[in-house]
C-alpha positions as CSV (number, residue, x, y, z in Angstrom):
1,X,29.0,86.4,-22.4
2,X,26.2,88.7,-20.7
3,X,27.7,91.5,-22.1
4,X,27.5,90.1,-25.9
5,X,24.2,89.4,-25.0
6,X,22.8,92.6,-24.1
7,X,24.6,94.3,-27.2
8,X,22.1,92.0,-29.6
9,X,19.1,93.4,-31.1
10,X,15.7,91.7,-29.7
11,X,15.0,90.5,-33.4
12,X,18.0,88.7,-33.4
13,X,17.1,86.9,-30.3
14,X,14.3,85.9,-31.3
15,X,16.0,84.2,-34.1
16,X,18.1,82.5,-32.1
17,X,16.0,80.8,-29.5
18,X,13.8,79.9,-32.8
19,X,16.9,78.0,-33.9
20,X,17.9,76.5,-30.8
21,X,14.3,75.4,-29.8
22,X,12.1,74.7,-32.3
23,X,8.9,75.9,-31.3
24,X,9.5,75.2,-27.9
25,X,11.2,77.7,-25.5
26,X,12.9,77.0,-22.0
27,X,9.5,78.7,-20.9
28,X,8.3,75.5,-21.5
29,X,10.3,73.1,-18.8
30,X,8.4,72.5,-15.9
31,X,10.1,74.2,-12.3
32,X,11.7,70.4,-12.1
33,X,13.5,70.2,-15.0
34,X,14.5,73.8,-14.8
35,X,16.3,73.1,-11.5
36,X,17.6,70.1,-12.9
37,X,19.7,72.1,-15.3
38,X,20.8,74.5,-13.4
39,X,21.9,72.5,-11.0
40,X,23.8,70.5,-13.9
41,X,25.2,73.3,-14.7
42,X,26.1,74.0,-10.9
43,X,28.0,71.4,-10.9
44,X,30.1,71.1,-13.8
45,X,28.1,68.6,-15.9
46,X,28.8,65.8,-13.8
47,X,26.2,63.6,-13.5
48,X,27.1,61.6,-10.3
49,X,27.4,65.2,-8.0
50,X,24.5,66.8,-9.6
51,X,22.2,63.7,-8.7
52,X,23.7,63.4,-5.3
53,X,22.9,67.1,-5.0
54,X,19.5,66.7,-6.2
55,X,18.9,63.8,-3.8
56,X,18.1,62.0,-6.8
57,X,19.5,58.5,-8.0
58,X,22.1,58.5,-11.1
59,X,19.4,56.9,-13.4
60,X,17.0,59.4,-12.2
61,X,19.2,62.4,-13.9
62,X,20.0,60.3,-16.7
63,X,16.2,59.6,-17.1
64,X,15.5,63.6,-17.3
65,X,18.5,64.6,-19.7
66,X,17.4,62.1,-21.8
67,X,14.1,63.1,-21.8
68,X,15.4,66.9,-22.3
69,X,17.1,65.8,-25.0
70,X,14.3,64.2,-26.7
71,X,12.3,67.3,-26.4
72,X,15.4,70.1,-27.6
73,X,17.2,67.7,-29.3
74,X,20.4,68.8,-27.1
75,X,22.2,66.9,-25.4
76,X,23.9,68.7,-22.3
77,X,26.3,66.0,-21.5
78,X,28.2,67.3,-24.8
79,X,29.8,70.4,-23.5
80,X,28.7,72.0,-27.0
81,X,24.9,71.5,-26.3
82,X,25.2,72.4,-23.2
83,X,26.8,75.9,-23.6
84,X,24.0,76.4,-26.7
85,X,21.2,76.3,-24.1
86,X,23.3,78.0,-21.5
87,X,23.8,80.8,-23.8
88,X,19.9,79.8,-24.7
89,X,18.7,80.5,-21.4
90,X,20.5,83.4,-21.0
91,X,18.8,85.1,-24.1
92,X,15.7,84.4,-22.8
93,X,16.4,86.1,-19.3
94,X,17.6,89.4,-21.3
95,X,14.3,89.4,-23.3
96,X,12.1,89.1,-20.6
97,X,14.1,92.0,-19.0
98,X,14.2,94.1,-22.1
99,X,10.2,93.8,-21.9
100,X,10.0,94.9,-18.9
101,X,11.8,98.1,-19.5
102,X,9.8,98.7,-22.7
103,X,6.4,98.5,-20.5
């Protein structure tokens, strides 16, 4: 998927996060969240190894991918959602690099 990636123009990047996001970006999360996910997505979308991972209680996770949701309106317990803002956060890793080549 990396490799589709960096063949897209910046532009059409852009677009995409607009869509996915709103007028939020993942820039957004705070560190916690942020490490929520990718832990989330460590673990395969399970919710009872992530939180056990995490040192967190099941309701805890819940709590915070609710609250995700609420703010993205994705939901990465649906594996569609959650490869959107995979794919998402990915997108916005290879703009930030692109801007630091440009500079």
């Amino acid at each position: 998927i990396g490799r589709l990636i960096y063949q897209l123009p910046i532009p059409l990047c852009k677009m995409f996060i607009r869509e996915v996001f709103g007028e939020h970006t993942p820039e957004d999360l705070d560190e916690e969240t942020l490490l929520t996910i990718n832990k989330f997505f460590e673990y395969n979308l399970n919710v009872s190894e992530t939180s056990r991972q995490l040192f967190i209680h099941r309701n805890t996770l819940v709590y915070r991918l609710d609250k995700l949701q609420k703010t993205t309106g994705l939901d990465l317990r649906v594996f569609e959602d959650a490869i959107t803002f995979k794919i998402a956060l990915m997108v916005v890793k290879y703009m930030k690099y692109m801007e630091t080549i440009e500079y």
